[in-house]
N, C-alpha and C positions, 0 to 999 in steps of 0.2 A: 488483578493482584495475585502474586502467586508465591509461594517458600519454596525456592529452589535449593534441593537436595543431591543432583546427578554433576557434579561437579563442584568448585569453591561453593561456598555456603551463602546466600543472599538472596535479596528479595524484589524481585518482578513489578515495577508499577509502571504502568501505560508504556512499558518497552525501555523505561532506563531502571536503572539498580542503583537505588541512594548508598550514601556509605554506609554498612554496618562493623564497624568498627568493635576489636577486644575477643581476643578465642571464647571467653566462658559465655559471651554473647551470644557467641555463634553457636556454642553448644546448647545453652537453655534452646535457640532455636529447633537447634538438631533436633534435641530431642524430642520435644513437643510434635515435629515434624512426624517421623518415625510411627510416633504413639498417635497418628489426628485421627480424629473423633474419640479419643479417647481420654480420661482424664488422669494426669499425671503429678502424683505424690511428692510435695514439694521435697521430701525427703529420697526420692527415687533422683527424682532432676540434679541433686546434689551429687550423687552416688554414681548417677551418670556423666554430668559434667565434668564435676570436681575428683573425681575416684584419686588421682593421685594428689592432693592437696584437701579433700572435705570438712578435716577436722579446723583449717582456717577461714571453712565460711561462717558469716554472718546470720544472725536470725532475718537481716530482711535483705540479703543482698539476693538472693533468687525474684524478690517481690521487684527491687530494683532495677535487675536487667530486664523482667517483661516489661514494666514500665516503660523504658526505653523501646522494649523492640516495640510496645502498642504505636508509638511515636512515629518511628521508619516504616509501621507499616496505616501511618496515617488514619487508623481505625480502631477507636479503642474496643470496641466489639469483637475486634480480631482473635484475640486472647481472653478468654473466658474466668474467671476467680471461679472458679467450683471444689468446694472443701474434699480431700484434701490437700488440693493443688492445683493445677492451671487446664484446662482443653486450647486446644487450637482450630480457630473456624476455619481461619485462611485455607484456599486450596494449596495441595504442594505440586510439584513434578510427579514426584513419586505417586500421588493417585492418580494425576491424569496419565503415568505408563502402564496401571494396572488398571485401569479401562480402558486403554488403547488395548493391550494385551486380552484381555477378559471378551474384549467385542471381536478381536482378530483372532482368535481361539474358536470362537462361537461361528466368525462370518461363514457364508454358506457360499459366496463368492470368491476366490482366487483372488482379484485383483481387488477388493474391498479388506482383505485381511492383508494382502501387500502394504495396501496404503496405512493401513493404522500400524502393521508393525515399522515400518518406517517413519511416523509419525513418535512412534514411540521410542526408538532408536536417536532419534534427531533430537530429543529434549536433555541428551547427555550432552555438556560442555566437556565432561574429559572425568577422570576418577570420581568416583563419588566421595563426596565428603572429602575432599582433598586437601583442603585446608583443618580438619579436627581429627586425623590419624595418628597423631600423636597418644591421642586421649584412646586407651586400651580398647572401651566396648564400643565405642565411634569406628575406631579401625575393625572391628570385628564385621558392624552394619556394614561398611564401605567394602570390606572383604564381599558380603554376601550381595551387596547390589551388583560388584562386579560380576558375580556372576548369573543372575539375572538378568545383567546385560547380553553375557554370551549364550543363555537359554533365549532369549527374543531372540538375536541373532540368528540360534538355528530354526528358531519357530520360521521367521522370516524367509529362509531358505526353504523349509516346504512351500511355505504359499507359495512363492514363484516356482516349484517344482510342480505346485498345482495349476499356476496359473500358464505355464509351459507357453510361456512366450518366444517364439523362433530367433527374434534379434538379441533378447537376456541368454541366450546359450550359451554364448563365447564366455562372457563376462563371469557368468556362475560356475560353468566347468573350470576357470579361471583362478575363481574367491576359495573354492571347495578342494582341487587339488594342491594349494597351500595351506586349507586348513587343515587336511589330512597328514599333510607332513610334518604338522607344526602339533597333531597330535594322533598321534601313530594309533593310539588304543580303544580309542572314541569309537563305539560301534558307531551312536547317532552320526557320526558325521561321516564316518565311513559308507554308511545305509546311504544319507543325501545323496553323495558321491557315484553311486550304482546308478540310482533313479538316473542322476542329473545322464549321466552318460549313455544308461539305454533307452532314453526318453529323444538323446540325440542319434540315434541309430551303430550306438556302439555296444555292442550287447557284449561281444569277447572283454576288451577293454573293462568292463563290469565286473566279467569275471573273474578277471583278472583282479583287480582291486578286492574281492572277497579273497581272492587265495592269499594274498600278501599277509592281510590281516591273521588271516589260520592262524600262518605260519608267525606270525609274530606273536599272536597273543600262546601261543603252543610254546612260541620258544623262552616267553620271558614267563608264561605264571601258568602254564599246563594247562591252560583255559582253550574251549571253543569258543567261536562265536555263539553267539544267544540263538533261541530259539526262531526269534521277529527276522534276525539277518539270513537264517541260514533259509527260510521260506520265504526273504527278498529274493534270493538267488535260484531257488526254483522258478519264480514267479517268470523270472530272465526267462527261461526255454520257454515257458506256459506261453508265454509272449509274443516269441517268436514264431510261435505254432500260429498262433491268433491271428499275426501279419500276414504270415504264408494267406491265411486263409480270405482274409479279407482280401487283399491280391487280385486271389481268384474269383472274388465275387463278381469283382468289380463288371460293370456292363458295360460293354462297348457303347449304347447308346448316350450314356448318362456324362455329360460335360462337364470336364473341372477346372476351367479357364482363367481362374483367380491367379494372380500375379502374386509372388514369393510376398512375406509381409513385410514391412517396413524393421529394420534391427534396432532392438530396443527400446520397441514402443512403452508410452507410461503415462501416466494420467487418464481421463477424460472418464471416469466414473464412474460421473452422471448421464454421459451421454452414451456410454455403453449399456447402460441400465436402460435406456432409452428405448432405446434399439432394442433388445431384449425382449420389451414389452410389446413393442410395435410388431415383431415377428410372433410373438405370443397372442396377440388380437387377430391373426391372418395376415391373409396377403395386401396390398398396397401400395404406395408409390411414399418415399420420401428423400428430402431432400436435404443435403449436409452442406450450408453455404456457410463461405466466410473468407477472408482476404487470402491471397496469396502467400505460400509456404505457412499457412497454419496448421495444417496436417489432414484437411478433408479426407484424402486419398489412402492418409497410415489411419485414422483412424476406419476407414470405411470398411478398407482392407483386413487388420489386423480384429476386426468384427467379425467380417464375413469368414475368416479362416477357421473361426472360434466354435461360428454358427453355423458350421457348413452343414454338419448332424440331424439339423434340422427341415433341410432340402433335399429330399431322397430322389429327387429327379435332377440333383445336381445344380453348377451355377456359370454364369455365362457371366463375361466382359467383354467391357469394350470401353476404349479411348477417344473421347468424342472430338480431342484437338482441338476445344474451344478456345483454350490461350493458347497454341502451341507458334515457337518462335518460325521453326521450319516448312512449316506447311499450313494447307489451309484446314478451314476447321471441318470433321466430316459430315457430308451432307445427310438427313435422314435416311434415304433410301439407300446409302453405299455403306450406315450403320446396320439397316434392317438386314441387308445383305450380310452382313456379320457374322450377326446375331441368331440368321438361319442355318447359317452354316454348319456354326458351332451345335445346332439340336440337328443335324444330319439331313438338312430339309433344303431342294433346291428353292433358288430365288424366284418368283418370278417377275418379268419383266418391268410392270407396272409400279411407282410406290405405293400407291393404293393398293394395291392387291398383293403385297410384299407387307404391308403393316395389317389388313389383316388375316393372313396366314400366320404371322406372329402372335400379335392379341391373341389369336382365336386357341393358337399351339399353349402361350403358355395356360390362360385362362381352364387347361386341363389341367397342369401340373403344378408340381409344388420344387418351383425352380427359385434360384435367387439371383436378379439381375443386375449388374454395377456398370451403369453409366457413367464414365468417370469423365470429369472436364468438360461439363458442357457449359458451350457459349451463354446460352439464353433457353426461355421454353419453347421457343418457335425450333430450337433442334432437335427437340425431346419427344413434342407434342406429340407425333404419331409413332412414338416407342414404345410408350404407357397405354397398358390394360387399363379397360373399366373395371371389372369385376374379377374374380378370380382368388387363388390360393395363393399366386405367388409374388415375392417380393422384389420391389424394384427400386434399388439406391441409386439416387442421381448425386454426383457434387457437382458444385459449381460455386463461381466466384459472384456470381449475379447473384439475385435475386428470382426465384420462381414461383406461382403461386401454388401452392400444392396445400392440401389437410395437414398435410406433418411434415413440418421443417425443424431440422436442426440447425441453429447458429452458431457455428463453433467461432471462439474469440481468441485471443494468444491464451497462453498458458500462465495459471494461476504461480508467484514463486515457487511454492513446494514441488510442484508436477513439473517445473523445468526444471531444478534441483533432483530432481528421479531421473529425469530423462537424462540427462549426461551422469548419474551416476550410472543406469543400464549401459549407456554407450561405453566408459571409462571405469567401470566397476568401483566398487565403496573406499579404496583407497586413497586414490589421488584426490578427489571433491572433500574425502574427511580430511588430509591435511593441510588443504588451503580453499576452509571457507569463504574467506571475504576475498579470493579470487575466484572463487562459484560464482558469490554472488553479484561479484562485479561482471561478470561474462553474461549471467541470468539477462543483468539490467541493459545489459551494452545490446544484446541481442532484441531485444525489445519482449523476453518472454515466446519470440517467434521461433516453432518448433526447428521449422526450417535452418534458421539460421544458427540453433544451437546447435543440430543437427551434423552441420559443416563444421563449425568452430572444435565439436567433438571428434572428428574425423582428421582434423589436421592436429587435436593433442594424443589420438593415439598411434597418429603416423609419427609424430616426433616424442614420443613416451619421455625421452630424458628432459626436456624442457619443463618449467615450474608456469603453471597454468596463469600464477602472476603475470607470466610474461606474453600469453596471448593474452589476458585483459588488459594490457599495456596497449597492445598491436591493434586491440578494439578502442582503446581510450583515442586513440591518434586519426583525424578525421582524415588524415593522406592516406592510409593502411586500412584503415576499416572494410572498404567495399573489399581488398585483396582476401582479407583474412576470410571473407563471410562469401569467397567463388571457391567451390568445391570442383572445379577442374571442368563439366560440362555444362550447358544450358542448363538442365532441371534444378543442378547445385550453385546456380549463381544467383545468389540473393538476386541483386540490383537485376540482372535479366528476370528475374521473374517479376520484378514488382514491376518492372517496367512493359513486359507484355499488359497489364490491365491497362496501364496509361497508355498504350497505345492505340487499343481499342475503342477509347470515348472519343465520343465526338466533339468537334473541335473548341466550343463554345466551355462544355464540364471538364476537354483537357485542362482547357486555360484558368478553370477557378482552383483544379488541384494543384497548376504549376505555382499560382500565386499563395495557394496556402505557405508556401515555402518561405513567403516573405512575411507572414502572419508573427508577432513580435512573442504569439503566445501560445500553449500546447491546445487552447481550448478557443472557441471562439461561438459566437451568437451569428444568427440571420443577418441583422445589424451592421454586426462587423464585416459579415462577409460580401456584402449588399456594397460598403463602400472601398471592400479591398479590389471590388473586380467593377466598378461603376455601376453595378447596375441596380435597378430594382426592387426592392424586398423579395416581390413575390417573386421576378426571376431567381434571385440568390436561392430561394427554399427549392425552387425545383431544381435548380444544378445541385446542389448540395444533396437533396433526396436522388439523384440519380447518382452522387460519388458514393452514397450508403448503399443502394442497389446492387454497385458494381464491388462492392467492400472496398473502397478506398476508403472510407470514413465511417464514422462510427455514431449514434446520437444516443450518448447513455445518458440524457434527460429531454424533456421535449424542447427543442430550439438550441441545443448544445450542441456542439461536434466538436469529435477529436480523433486523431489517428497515431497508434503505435508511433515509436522514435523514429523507429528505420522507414516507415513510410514517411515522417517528416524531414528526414536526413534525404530521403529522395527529392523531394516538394522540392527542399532548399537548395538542393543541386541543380535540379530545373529550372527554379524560379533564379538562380545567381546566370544560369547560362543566357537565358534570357528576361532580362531584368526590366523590370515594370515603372519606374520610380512613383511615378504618378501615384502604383498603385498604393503602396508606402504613407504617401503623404495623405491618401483619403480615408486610410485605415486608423491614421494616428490623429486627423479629421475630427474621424465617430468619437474616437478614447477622448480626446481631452476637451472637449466640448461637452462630450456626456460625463466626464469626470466633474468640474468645473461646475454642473449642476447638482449633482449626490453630494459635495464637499458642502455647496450651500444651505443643501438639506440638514446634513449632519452640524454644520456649527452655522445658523442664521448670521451670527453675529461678526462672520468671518468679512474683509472687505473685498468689494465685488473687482474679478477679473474680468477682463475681456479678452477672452480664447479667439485665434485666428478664427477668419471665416472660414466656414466649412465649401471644400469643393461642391459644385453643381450635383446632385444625387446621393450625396451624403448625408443620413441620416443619423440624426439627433434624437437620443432619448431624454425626453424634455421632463417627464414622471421618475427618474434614475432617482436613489435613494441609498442608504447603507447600504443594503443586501444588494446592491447591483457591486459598488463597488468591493464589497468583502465578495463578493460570485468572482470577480474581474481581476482581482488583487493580483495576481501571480503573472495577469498580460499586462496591467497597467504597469510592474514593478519592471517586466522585462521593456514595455513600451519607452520607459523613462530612457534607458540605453541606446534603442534603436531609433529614436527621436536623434541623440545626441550626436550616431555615429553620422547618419545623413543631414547633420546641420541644420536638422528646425531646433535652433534652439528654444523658441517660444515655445514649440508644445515640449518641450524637454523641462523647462522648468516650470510651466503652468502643470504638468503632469505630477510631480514631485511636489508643489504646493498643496495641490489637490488632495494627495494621500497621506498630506500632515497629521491630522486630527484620528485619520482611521490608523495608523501605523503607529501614535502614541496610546490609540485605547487598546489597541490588540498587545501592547511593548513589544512589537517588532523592531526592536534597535538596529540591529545587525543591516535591515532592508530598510530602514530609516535613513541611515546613515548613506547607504548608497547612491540612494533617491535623491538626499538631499544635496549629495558630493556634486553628481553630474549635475544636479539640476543647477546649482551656484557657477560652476564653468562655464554652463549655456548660456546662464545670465548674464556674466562676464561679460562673453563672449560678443552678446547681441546688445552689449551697451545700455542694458538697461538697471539702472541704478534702483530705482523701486524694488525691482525683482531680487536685486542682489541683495537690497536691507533687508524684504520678506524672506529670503532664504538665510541671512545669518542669524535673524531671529529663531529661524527653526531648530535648526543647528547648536542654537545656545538651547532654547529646553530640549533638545535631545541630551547634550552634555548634563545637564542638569539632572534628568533623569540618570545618566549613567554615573551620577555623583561627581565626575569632572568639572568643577565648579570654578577654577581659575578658566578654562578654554568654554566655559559657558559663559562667563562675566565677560571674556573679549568679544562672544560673536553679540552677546545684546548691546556692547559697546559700539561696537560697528554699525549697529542695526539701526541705534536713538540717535547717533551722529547722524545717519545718513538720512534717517525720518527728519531731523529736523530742518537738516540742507535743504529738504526737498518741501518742507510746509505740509508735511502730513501726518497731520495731527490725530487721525486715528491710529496709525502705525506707530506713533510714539507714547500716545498712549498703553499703547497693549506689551510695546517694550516693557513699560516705567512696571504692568502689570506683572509683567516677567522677572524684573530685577526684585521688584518684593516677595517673587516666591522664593528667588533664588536665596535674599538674607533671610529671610525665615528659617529656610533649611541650614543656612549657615549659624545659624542660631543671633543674629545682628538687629534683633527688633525692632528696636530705633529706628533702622535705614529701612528695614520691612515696610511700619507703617510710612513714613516718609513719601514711600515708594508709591502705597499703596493711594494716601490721599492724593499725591502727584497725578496719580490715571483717573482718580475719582474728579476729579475739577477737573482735569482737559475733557470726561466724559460729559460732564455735565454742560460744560460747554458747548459740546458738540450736537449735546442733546440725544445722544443715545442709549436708551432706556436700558435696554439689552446690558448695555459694557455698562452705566451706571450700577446697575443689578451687579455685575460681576464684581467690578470693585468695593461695594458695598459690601459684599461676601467676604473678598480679600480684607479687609478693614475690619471686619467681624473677626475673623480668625488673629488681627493682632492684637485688640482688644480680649479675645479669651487666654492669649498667650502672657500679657500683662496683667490677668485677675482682673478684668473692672468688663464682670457680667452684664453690667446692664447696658454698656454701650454695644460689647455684642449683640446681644439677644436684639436689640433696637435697628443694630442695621442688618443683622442675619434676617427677622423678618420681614422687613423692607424690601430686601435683594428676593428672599420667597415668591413674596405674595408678585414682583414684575416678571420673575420665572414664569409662573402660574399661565398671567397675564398673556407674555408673548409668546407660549408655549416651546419651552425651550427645557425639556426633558433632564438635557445633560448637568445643565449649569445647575438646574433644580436639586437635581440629585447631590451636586454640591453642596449647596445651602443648609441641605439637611442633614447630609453629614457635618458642619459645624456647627447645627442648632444641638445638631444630638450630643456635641461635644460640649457644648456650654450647659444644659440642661445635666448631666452627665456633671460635669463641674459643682453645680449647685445639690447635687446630690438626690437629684429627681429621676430615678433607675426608669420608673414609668413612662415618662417622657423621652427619657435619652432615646431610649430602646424604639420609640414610636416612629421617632423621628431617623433612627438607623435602621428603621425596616423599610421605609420608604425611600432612604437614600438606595439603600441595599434593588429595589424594585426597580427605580428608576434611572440607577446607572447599569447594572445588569439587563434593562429594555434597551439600552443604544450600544450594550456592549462594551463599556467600560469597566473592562476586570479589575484593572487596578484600582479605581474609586470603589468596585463593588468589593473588595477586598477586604479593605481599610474598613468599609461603613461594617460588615461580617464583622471583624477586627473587634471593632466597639458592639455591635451585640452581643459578643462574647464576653467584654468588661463590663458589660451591664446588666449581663443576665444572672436570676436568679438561682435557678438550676442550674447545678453543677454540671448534667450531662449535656443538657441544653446548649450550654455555654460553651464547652470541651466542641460541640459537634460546629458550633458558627467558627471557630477556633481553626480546625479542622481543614473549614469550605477556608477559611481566608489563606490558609498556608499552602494549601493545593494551589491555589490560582499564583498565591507570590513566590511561593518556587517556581512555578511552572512559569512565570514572568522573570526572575533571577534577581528578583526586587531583594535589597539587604533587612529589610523590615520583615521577610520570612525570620532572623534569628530569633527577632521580641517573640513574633506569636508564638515560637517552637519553644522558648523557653518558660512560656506560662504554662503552655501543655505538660514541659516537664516538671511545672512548681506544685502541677495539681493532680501530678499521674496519681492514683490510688493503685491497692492493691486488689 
């Protein structure tokens, strides 16, 4: 939660901004903002806020708006009463820019003070206080942030002055010769300007920019330059001298073979810091893996060029051609030949005795060696020193087993948000964020491919970056936008050198990932997308993570970046598996079909197609497989639908009923339940079709659409009864009495309710007895005649208990707590709403654990007590879009205190 200040005035909760409605609101905010940690005079706050109107505030209308804002900002702790006036806990923007500032001031790093003043540059939305300028001393603050804005700005521009990045040159000589113009008088930014330029080997140029200034500050106010500027421009010759000198130092012997560094390199930290340390502990071998076009190479590079200072015997490359499209990959010995070369040393014949005249060469010196692109460690092996001083960087896309590996992974948003502002400089990415951010996401984070996409918006500058995130959004266009004109810059050829390289068995389970219906998938799943065996699935899959085609960010999990899946799926549609499709969706709704029965016992039993020969079944599946699952089951439900099984299309959507109403995922409710009724349709089956309009009606139900909820359980009890299925018509008749409940129809509630209660008893099922027995309790509380409640309420309890059925339990005692609660027994109520509150919160029923929070809060003694159960119910039913958040929000504001 945060009180944002750097733009319109509002407030920050888990990433949306509720309304904060009314300027004097916003301005008690402000203020308190402004002044945090500090305590503010309710008569200061008036003075502040109100200055042009103070004499028509109220003695409690300041006590009123906190009240409120405690509310939006769901915390009444947030705002503190300390006489004689308010504190503010909340954090704001405004401190976290003046610890991003305070620590990038301080950092002792180049690129660690880049990244925070960036970090602190990026939490402006646009003028500060933009919305309270009206109000005199609000514009005077908004005045002074602005320009606290432009002091980080220039802060920002040293650190990259310091961090003297070779690819950020264009882009800051760029940012700097417009701000100079844009302010003629600015020594500081005139100074930047110098650096920026003799740091690029423009030293006249330099000077030139100091004499401009003379002469202008001479001609408009009689002034020199300062003392700091005019000993910048000495510093120019001192400089110069220094270069000459170095020059000459230089030794013929001494090798500088590193390849130019990658332009506008940005992020990666922590692994610079890495690396850092790794050359600070001595010499060694390490190795920088991770999938193709993630930047190995710019990072390795743009390291080495940094650290070169630290190899006074120089550093040696070489390109191992592990993936290379053109040729084949090099073999040791025609490396080691290289590698000799470049330390001025003939080869000799043998690779034995070529790897070690190398070990032995450098194991004397303190050289730095970048083996770039290798295949595997069988190309490396005889590269690598045992002991020695000096340092040896391998990348590669494999896997190697080395002491110190780095695994570089895509890039975090913020660091590909840098990275094309370095490439396209701070202007174009500041006026069309959410087409940054759509280009970040299209690219998959993959350096590579922002890389290109940055190359092709500063070849066409007059285009609006919207419209290459257009050209990435379009799966016909995609691969065009993301070929940067040779091999090295074409995405799809680069991702496609690693697929070409596995052998034929791991080719075929990555091409079939393509048809995988989900971003993420289990052993399991992938065991019956490709036929085969568990334990074979785990070793292909650990050889696709090897080769970085895939990724395991938990144990038994895989998942691979967009663009590598937008590959898969190209592959996999060229050549198409069907089979493989149908065994995948096999696993899903066979193991779905059992976790549904875990979660609701009482649900009636389907029978899921059989599963193909080698398909495996998790027969132990439970809630947490399918809340794990949810996002491939939800996508499975479509891909089911599009290749015609309709059986697991709607068996799949039945299955996610009970998990998709305790989470209120309406929105994927509805989808699930859309296709899954077509497939039903479709495949003629009529059972399936009443089970899916019943769903449909308590979805409507839920969404308060209560006429298009009363047609689908229409349809549902017709068709139960057509068909003699008298559990299905029962659990209708259980649906129509919640729905007149809610309708406020009691009569037809209970009606409804003994209706299911006698077919259940009939049926003899203890379970749905219990539940209707509940249902029956709750019309009986609503009628006033406690005692038949309470009589079937613990009835329905105590077979809960019995058949261990956690959910419906939790029910129960949410309405025991409402009748006891009724009778005026706080102790009771409360007892019984803590264990409702336990045991629908254990199965993950927000909305029941809502409601029972709800009632611990009308029942609780303590006022703070109660404000905080208050609180927890209103968090989950906004965050649900439930209309029962308005009750709880307006008790908290019957009870706000000052």
């Amino acid at each position: 939660m945060q009180v944002r200040l750097l733009g319109p005035v509002d407030v920050a909760i888990d990433g949306a901004a509720p309304a904060l409605p009314g300027l004097r609101r916003k301005a008690v905010l402000a203020v308190l903002g402004l002044h945090r940690g500090a305590v503010v005079g309710v008569d200061r706050i008036v003075g502040l806020a109100w200055e042009d109107d103070d004499a028509a505030v109220q003695p409690n209308t300041v006590q009123r708006h906190v009240s409120d804002l405690r509310t939006v900002l769901r915390d009444r702790s947030s705002i503190e009463a300390r006489p004689p006036g308010y504190l503010l806990h909340t954090g704001t923007d405004l401190a976290a820019v003046e610890d991003l500032v305070r620590a990038g001031r301080a950092a002792e790093r180049a690129e660690v003070a880049v990244e925070h003043f960036r970090r602190a540059l990026g939490l402006w939305r646009g003028p500060a206080l933009a919305d309270l300028r009206e109000l005199p001393w609000l514009r005077a603050q908004g005045e002074r942030l602005d320009q606290l804005r432009l002091d980080i700005q220039l802060d920002l521009v040293d650190a990259r002055l310091r961090l003297a990045d070779p690819g950020d040159r264009e882009a800051l000589l760029r940012e700097l010769h417009e701000r100079a113009a844009a302010r003629p008088f600015d020594e500081r930014v005139h100074g930047q300007l110098m650096r920026a330029l003799s740091v690029n080997g423009q030293q006249r140029q330099a000077e030139e920019v100091y004499r401009r200034l003379e002469e202008a500050l001479d001609r408009e106010f009689g002034l020199r330059p300062g003392a700091a500027l005019r000993a910048q421009r000495e510093a120019l010759r001192a400089q110069r001298e220094a270069l000459r000198a170095q020059r000459e130092a230089l030794r013929p012997d001494r090798p500088a073979q590193l390849p130019a560094t990658v332009r506008g390199f940005a992020g990666r930290v922590a692994e610079l810091e890495r690396l850092d340390a790794l050359a600070d502990a001595g010499g060694g071998v390490v190795v920088i893996e991770g999938t193709a076009g993630v930047g190995k190479t710019a990072l390795t590079l743009f390291w080495a060029h940094r650290a070169a200072h630290r190899f006074p015997d120089g550093q040696l490359y070489v390109n191992l051609r592990g993936f290379d499209p053109g040729s084949a990959a090099l073999r040791p010995a025609d490396a080691l030949a290289v590698l000799l070369d470049g330390l001025g040393l003939p080869a000799p014949t043998g690779p034995a005795e070529r790897a070690a005249l190398f070990t032995t060469t450098i194991q004397r010196r303190r050289l730095l060696v970048v083996l770039d692109n290798a295949r595997d460690g069988a190309q490396v092996r005889a590269l690598l020193p045992k002991t020695g001083t000096s340092l040896v960087l391998v990348t590669s896309r494999a896997h190697i087993d080395t002491p110190a590996t780095i695994g570089l992974d895509v890039m975090t948003p913020d660091e590909a948000r840098e990275l094309l502002r370095h490439r396209l400089g701070d202007a174009r990415p500041a006026a069309e964020p959410a087409a940054v951010d759509e280009i970040v996401a299209r690219c998959a984070h993959l350096p590579l491919a922002m890389g290109v996409v940055a190359a092709h918006a500063a070849a066409r500058p007059h285009i609006a970056l919207a419209q290459l995130a257009g050209e990435l959004r379009d799966a016909a266009r995609r691969w065009h936008v993301l070929d940067g004109g040779d091999a090295v810059s074409d995405v799809r050829a680069v991702l496609s050198w690693s697929y070409l390289a596995l052998p034929a068995a791991t080719a075929r389970m990555f091409r079939l990932l393509g048809a995988h219906p989900g971003p993420v998938l289990g052993t399991a799943a992938a065991a019956g997308l490709a036929g085969v065996a568990p334990e074979v699935a785990t070793e292909l899959l650990a050889e696709l993570c090897r080769a970085s085609l895939l990724t395991e960010p938990e144990p038994g999990r895989f998942t691979h970046h967009d663009l590598l899946r937008g590959y898969a799926l190209e592959l996999a549609a060229a050549q198409d598996e069907p089979e493989a499709t149908r065994r995948v969706l096999d696993h899903y709704v066979n193991t779905a079909v059992i976790a549904a029965a875990v979660i609701n016992p009482s649900w009636p039993p389907v029978s899921p197609p059989e599963p193909a020969p080698g398909v495996t079944v998790d027969v132990k599946a439970e809630q947490r497989w399918l809340t794990e699952e949810l996002p491939t089951l939800l996508a499975a439900v479509e891909a089911a639908a599009v290749r015609k099984l309709d059986v697991h299309a709607w068996q799949l959507a039945w299955a996610l009923t009970d998990l998709l109403e305790r989470q209120g995922r309406w929105d994927d409710w509805e989808a699930a339940h859309g296709t899954g009724l077509r497939a039903a349709e479709r495949a003629g089956d009529a059972q399936a079709v009443a089970h899916l309009h019943r769903g449909l009606g308590r979805l409507r139900m839920w969404q308060w659409r209560y006429q298009e909820a009363l047609a689908h359980f229409g349809e549902a009890l017709e068709r139960f009864q057509a068909l003699g299925d008298r559990h299905g018509e029962a659990r209708t008749e259980h649906n129509l009495c919640q729905l007149a409940d809610r309708e406020g129809r009691l009569p037809d509630a209970a009606r409804h309710a003994q209706r299911s209660l006698d077919l259940c008893r009939e049926l003899g099922d203890r379970a749905d007895v219990a539940k209707e027995l509940n249902a029956l309790a709750w019309c009986h509380l609503e009628a006033g005649e406690l005692d038949h409640a309470r009589a079937a309420c613990e009835e329905a309890a105590a077979i809960y208990r019995e058949v261990d059925d956690p959910a419906q339990e939790g029910a129960a005692q949410h309405t025991l707590g409402g009748i006891h609660h009724r009778r005026g027994d706080l102790a009771a109520a409360a007892a019984c709403y803590e264990r409702a509150v336990a045991l629908s919160g254990g199965v993950g029923d927000r909305y029941a654990e809502a409601l029972a929070l709800d009632g611990l809060g009308d029942t609780g003694t303590d006022p703070d007590e109660a404000r905080r159960r208050w609180e927890q119910a209103l968090t989950i039913l906004t965050e649900l879009g439930r209309p029962e958040a308005d009750a709880v929000r307006a008790k908290l504001s019957s009870r706000a205190g000052g």
